[in-house]
C-alpha positions as CSV (number, residue, x, y, z in Angstrom):
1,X,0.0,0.0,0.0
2,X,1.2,3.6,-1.2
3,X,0.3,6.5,1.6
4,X,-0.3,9.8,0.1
5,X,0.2,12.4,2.2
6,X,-1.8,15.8,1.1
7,X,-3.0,19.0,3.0
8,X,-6.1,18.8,1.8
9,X,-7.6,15.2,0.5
10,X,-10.8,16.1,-1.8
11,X,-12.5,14.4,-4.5
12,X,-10.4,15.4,-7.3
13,X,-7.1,14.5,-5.5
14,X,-8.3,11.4,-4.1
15,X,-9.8,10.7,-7.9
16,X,-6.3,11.6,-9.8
17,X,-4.3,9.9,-7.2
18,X,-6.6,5.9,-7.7
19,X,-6.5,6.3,-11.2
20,X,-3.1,6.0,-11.1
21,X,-2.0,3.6,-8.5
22,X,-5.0,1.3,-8.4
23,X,-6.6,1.3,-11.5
24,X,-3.4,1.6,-13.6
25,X,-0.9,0.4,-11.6
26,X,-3.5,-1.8,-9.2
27,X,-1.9,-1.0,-6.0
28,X,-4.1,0.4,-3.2
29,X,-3.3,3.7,-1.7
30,X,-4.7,5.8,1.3
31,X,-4.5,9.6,2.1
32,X,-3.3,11.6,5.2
33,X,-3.0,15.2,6.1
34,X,-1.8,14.0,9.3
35,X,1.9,14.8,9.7
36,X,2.9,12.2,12.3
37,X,1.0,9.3,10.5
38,X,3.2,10.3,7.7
39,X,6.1,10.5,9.2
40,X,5.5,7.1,10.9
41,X,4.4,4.9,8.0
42,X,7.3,2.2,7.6
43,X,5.9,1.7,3.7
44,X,5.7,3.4,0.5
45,X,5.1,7.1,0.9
46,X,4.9,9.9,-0.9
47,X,4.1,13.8,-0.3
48,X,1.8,15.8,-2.3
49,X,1.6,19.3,-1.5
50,X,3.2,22.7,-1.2
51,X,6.4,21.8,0.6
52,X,8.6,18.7,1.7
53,X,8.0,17.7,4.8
54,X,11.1,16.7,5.4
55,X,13.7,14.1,3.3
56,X,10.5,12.4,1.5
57,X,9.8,11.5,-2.0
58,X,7.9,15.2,-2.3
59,X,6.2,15.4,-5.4
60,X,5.3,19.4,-5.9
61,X,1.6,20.1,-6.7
62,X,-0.5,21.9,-9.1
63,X,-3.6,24.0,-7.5
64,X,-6.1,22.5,-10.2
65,X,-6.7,19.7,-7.7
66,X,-7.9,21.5,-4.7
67,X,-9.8,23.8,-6.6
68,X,-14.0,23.6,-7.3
69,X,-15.1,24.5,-10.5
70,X,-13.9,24.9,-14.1
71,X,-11.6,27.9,-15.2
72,X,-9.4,27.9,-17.6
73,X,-6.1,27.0,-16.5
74,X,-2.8,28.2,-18.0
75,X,-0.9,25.3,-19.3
76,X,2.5,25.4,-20.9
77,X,3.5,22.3,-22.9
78,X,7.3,22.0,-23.1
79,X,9.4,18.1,-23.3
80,X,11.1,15.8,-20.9
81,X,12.9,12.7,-21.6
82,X,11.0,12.6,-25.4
83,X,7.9,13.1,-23.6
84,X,5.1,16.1,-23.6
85,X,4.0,17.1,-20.0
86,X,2.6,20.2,-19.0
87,X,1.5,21.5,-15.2
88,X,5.4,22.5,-14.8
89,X,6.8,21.8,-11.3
90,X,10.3,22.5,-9.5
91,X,11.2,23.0,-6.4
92,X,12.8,20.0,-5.9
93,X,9.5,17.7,-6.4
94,X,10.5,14.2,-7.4
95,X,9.0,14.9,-11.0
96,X,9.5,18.0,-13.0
97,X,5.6,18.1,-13.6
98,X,2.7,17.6,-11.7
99,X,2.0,14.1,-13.1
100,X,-2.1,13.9,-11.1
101,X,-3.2,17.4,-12.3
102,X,-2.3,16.7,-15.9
103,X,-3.4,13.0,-15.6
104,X,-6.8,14.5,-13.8
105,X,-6.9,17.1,-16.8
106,X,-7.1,14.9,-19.5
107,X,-8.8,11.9,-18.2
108,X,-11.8,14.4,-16.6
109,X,-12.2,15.9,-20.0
110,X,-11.4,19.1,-18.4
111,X,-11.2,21.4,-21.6
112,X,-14.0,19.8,-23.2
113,X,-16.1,22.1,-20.2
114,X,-14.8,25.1,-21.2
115,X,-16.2,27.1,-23.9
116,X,-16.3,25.9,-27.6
117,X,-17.1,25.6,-30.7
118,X,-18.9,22.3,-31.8
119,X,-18.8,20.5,-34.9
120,X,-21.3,19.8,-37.3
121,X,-22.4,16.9,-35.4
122,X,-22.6,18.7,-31.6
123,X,-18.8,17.4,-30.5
124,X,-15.9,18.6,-29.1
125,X,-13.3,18.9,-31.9
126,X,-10.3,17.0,-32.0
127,X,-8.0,20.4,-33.3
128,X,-9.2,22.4,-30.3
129,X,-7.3,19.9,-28.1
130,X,-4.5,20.5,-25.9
131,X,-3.3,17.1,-27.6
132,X,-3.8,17.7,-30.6
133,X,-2.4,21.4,-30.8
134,X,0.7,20.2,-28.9
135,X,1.7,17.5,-30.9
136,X,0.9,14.4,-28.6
137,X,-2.4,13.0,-29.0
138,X,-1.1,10.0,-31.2
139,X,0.7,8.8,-27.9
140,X,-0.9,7.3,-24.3
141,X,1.4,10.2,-22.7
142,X,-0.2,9.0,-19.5
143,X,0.9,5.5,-19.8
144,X,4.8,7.0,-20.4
145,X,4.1,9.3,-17.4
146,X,3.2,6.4,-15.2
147,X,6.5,4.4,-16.3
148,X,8.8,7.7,-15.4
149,X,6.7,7.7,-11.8
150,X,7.3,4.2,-11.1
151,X,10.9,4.2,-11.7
152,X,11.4,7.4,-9.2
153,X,9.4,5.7,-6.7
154,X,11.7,3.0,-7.2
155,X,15.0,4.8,-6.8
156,X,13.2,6.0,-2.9
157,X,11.3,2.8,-2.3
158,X,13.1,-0.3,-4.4
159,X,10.7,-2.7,-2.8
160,X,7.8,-1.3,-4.7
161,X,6.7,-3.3,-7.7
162,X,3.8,-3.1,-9.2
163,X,1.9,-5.7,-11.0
164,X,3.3,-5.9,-14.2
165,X,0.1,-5.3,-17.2
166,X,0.1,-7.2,-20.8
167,X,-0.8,-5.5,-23.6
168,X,-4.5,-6.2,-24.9
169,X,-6.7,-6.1,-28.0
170,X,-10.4,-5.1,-27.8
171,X,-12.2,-5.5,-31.1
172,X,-15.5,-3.5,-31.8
173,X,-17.4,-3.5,-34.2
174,X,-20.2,-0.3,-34.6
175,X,-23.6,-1.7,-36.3
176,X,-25.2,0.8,-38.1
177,X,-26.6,-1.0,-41.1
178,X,-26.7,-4.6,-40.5
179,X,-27.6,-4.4,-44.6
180,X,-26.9,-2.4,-47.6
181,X,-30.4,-3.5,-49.7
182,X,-32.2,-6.1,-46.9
183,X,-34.3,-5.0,-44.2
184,X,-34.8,-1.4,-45.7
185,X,-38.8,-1.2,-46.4
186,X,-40.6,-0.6,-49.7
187,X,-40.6,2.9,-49.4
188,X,-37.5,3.2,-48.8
189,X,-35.8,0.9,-51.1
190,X,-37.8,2.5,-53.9
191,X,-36.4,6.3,-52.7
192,X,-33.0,4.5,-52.8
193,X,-33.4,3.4,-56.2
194,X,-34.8,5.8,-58.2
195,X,-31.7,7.7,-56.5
196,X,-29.6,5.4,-58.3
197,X,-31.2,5.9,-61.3
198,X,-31.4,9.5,-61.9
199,X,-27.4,9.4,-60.6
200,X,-26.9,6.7,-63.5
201,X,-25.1,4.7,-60.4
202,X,-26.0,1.7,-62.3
203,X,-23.8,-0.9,-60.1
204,X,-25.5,0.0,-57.5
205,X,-29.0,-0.8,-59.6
206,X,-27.3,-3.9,-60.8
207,X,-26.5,-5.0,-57.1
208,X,-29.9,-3.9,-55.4
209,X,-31.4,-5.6,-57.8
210,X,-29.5,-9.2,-57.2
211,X,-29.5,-8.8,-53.7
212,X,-33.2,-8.5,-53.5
213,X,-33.9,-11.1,-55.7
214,X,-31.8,-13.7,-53.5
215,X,-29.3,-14.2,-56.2
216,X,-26.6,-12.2,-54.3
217,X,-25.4,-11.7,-50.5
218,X,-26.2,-8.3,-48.9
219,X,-22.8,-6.7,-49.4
220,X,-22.9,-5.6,-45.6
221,X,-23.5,-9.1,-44.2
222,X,-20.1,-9.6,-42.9
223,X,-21.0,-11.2,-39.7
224,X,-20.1,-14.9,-40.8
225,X,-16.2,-13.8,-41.9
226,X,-16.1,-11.6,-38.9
227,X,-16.6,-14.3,-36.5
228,X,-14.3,-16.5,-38.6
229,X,-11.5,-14.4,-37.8
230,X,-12.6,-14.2,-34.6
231,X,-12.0,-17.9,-34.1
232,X,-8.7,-17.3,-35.9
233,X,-7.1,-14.9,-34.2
234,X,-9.0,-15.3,-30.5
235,X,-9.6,-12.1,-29.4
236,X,-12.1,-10.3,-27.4
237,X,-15.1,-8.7,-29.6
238,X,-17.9,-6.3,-28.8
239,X,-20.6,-5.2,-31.6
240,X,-22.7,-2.3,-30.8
241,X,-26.1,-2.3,-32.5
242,X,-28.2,0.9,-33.5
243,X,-31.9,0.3,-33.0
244,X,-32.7,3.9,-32.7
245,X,-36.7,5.5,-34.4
246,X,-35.5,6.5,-38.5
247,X,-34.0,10.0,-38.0
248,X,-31.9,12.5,-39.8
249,X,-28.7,10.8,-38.6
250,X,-30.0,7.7,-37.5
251,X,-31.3,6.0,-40.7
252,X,-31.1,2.1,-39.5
253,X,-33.0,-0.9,-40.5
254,X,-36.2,-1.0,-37.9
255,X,-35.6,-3.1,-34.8
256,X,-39.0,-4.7,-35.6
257,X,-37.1,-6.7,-38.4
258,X,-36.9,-10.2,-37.7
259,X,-33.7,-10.8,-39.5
260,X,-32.5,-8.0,-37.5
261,X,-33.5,-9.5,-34.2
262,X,-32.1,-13.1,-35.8
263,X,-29.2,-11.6,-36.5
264,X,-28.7,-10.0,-33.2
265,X,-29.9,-12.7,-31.1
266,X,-27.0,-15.4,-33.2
267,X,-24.0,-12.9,-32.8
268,X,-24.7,-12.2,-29.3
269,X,-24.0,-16.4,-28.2
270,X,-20.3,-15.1,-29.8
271,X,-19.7,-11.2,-28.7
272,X,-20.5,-9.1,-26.3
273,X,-23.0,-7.1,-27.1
274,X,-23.9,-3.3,-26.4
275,X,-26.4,-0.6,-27.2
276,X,-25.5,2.0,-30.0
277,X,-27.0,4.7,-28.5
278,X,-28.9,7.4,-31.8
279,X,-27.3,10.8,-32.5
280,X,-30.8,12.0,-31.4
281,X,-30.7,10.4,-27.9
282,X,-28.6,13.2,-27.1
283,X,-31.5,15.6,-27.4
284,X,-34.4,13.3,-26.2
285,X,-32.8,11.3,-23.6
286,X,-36.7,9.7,-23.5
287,X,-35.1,7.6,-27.0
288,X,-32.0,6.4,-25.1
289,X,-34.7,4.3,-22.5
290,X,-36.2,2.6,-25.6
291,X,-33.3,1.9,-27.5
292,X,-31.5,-0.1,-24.4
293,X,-35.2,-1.3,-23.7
294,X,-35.3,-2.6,-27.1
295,X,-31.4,-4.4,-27.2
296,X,-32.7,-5.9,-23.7
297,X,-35.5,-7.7,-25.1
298,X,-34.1,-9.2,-28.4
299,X,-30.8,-10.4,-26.5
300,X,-32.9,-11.4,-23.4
301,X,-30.4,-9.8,-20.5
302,X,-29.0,-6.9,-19.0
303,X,-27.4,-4.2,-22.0
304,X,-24.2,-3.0,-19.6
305,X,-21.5,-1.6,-22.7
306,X,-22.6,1.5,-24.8
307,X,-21.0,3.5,-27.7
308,X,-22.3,6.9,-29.3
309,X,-23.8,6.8,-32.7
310,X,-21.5,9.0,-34.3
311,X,-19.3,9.6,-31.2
312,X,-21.5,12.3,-30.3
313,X,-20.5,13.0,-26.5
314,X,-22.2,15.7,-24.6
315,X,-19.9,16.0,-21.2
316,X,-21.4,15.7,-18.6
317,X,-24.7,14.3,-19.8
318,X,-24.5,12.0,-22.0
319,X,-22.9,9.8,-19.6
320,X,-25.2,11.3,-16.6
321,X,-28.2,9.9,-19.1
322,X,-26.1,6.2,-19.5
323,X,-25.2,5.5,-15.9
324,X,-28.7,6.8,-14.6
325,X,-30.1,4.1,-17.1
326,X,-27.5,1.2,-15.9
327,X,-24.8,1.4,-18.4
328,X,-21.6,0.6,-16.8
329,X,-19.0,0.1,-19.9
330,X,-18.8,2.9,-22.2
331,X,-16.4,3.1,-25.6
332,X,-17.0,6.8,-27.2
333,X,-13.8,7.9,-25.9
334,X,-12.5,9.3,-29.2
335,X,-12.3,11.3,-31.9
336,X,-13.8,11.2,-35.6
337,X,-11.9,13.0,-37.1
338,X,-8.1,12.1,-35.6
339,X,-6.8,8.7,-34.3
340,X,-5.6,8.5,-31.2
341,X,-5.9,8.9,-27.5
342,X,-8.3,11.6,-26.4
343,X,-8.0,11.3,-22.5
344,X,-4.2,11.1,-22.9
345,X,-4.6,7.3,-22.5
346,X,-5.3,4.0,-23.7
347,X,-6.3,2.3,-20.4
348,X,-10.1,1.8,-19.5
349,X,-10.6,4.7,-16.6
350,X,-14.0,5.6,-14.3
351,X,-15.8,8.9,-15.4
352,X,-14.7,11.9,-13.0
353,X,-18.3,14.2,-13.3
354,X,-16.8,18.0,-12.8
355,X,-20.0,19.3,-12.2
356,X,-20.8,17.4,-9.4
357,X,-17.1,16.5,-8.4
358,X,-17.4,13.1,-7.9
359,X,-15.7,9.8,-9.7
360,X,-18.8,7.8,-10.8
361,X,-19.1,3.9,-11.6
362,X,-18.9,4.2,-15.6
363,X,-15.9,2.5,-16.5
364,X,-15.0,4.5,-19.8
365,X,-12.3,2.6,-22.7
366,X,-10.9,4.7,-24.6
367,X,-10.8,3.7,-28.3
368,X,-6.9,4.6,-30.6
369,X,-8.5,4.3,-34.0
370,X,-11.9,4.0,-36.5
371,X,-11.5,2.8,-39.8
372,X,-14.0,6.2,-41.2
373,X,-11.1,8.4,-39.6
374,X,-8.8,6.7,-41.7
375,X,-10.6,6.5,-44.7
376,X,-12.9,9.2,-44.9
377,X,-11.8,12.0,-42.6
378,X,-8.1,11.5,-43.5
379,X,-8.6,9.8,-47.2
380,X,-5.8,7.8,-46.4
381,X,-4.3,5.1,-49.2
382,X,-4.4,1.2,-47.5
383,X,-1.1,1.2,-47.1
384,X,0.0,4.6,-45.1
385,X,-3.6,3.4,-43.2
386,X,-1.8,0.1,-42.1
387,X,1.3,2.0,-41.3
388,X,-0.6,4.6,-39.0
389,X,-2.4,1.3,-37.7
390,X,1.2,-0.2,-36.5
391,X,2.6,3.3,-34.8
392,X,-0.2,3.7,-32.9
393,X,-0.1,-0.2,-32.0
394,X,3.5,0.0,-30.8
395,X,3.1,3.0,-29.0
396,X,0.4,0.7,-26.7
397,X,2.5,-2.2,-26.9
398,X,5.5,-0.3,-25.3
399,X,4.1,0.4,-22.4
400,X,1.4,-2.8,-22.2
401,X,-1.3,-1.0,-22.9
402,X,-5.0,-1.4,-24.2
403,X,-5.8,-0.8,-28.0
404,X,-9.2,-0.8,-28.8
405,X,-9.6,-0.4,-32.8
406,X,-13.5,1.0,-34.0
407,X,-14.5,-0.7,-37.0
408,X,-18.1,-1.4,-39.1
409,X,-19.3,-4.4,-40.8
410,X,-19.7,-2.5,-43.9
411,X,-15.9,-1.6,-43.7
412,X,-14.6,-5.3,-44.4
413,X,-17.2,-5.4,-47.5
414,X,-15.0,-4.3,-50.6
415,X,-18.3,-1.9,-51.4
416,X,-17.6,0.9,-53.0
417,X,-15.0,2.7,-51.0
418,X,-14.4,0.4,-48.9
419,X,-12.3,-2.0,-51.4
420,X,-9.6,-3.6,-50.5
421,X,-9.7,-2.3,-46.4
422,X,-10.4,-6.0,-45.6
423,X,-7.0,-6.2,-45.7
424,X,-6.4,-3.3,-43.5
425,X,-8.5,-5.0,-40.7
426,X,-6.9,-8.1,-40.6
427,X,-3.8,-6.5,-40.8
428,X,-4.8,-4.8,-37.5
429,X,-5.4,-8.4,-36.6
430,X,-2.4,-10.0,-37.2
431,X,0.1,-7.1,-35.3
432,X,-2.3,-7.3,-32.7
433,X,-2.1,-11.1,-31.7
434,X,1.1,-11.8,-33.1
């Protein structure tokens, strides 16, 4: 057991301080502001506060921990030792940065509560990052952070020793067309043919037509090949389903379809499965209830593991709306439009709620990459995509940490502009479990 001692334990201290030693690191820690507690612990111990106590490990601290409310802070992003840290601290503190401010910074979201402008689909930009604008939000900074801290502990406190992590590969899969032509309606797949036919798309006439007719597989019913590599490779998989009302960005098949339910019902006795909550269950939280409602009754248990429909995340409400609704597991932490690691990490942490300054119980993962960032944010080629793939990778590997990788079942279909990024998926597969 690590004691911390602090001269003044609140939620946020208390928050940035388990993050770190027991949910990365898994050792257990307890707080002080007792001096001769401190000063009598025969253990690990560290300071945290304004001054050393005395010949200590002292590690120097940031006010952003003791403070209440949201204000914009003044950070100053410079390097040490190759890495990016900012929250700048000397005065002889064991670390030349306040490691638990910045680490609370990014994994509370911090600068996503401060004022900004949205995209076109209501998020928080990836370019208006701290990350992003420095230069580092391609790397799990924390994950380096936490490797520098342990070894300084180590030089004060050799017997400490952490249990040691293994690197990990979560597969998910996002659901929001199980089909390209089944499933769609008469209405509809009339609209989307006489689409076709004034745009003279006549391949996609050609292939409507075969599809419906029997003679040809729905181009977006992947499931079977999926699950194949599944078994192949043995990895863990979770596929998030849309079953949100037809919207303007939420145009599914209807959850009253059969084949839909089939479907769902067969891939859940080989995944885990969650709800894909609707872009418009943002606005109308009254949707979210049905949609998980709706998952509950096809798959016939509890629907725990969530991910936004368009990684629309509305902080702190969107996941005030999922945790009030039971959802314990949440995998929006990302961006669209950039890959990489938006809370600074790519270990699974618990949702610090600023607003009400308390660590909840949703346990959020943090996602490194989604095949439409690569393809149709940054029209990458298959090749610099796999190569973007394998930095990010080894970056997580380096320091045994988690990748999870975003994909579709329409993205392994070789439809349209998806040709030829099968490959890139199961060459995601293969550096992952080799």
């Amino acid at each position: 057991m690590i004691l911390v001692y602090t001269h003044q334990t609140g939620p946020r201290v208390q928050y940035a301080f388990k993050m770190v030693f027991e949910q990365f690191l898994a050792c257990d820690v307890r707080f002080t502001s007792q001096v001769e507690e401190f000063i009598a612990y025969d253990g690990v111990k560290i300071s945290y506060t304004k001054n050393a106590l005395a010949s200590e490990l002292f590690f120097r601290s940031h006010t952003i921990l003791f403070e209440k409310g949201i204000v914009d802070q003044e950070i100053n992003v410079r390097s040490w030792k190759g890495h990016k840290v900012f929250f700048e601290q000397t005065e002889n503190s064991a670390l030349p940065f306040d490691i638990f401010a910045a680490g609370f910074y990014l994994l509370s979201r911090y600068e996503e509560y401060l004022p900004h402008i949205k995209d076109r689909f209501q998020r928080f930009p990836a370019k208006e990052s701290l990350a992003y604008q420095n230069g580092f939000l391609k790397i799990p900074v924390i994950e380096y952070w936490v490797k520098e801290l342990v070894a300084v502990i180590q030089t004060k406190f050799p017997q400490f020793k952490p249990e040691p992590r293994q690197f990990k590969y979560v597969n998910t899969i996002d659901v929001d067309n199980a089909y390209c032509y089944l499933e769609k309606g008469f209405l509809r797949s009339v609209g989307a043919g006489l689409r076709s036919v004034l745009q003279f798309d006549f391949e996609d006439i050609l292939k409507r037509i075969k599809v419906l007719s029997g003679k040809d597989k729905d181009p977006y019913d992947t499931f079977d090949y999926l699950l194949s590599l599944q078994k192949k490779y043995k990895f863990e998989s979770i596929y998030f389903f849309l079953l949100a009302d037809y919207g303007h960005n939420d145009k599914n098949i209807t959850f009253t379809s059969k084949k839909l339910q089939s479907l769902i019902k067969s891939m859940s006795d080989y995944v885990k499965v969650g709800i894909h909550p609707s872009w418009a269950s943002n606005t109308y939280p009254d949707k979210l209830v049905k949609e998980i409602d709706r998952l509950e009754s096809i798959v016939n248990r509890e629907v725990i593991r969530s991910r936004q429909h368009f990684l629309r995340l509305d902080l702190p409400s969107t996941y005030r709306s999922l945790i009030d609704l039971g959802i314990r597991e949440d995998y929006t932490m990302g961006y669209a439009s950039q890959v990489g690691f938006r809370a600074g990490t790519s270990l699974p942490f618990y949702f610090y709620d600023l607003d009400m300054e308390t660590q909840t119980q949703l346990l959020v993962h943090p996602f490194a990459v989604m095949d439409g960032t690569l393809n149709e944010y940054l029209e990458l080629p298959v090749d610099d995509a796999q190569y973007l793939i394998k930095e990010l990778m080894d970056r997580v590997k380096a320091v045994d940490g988690t990748f999870i990788s975003l994909w579709h079942n329409e993205t392994v279909s070789d439809n349209r502009h998806w040709q030829e990024w099968k490959q890139v998926y199961e060459f995601t597969l293969e550096e992952a479990c080799r």
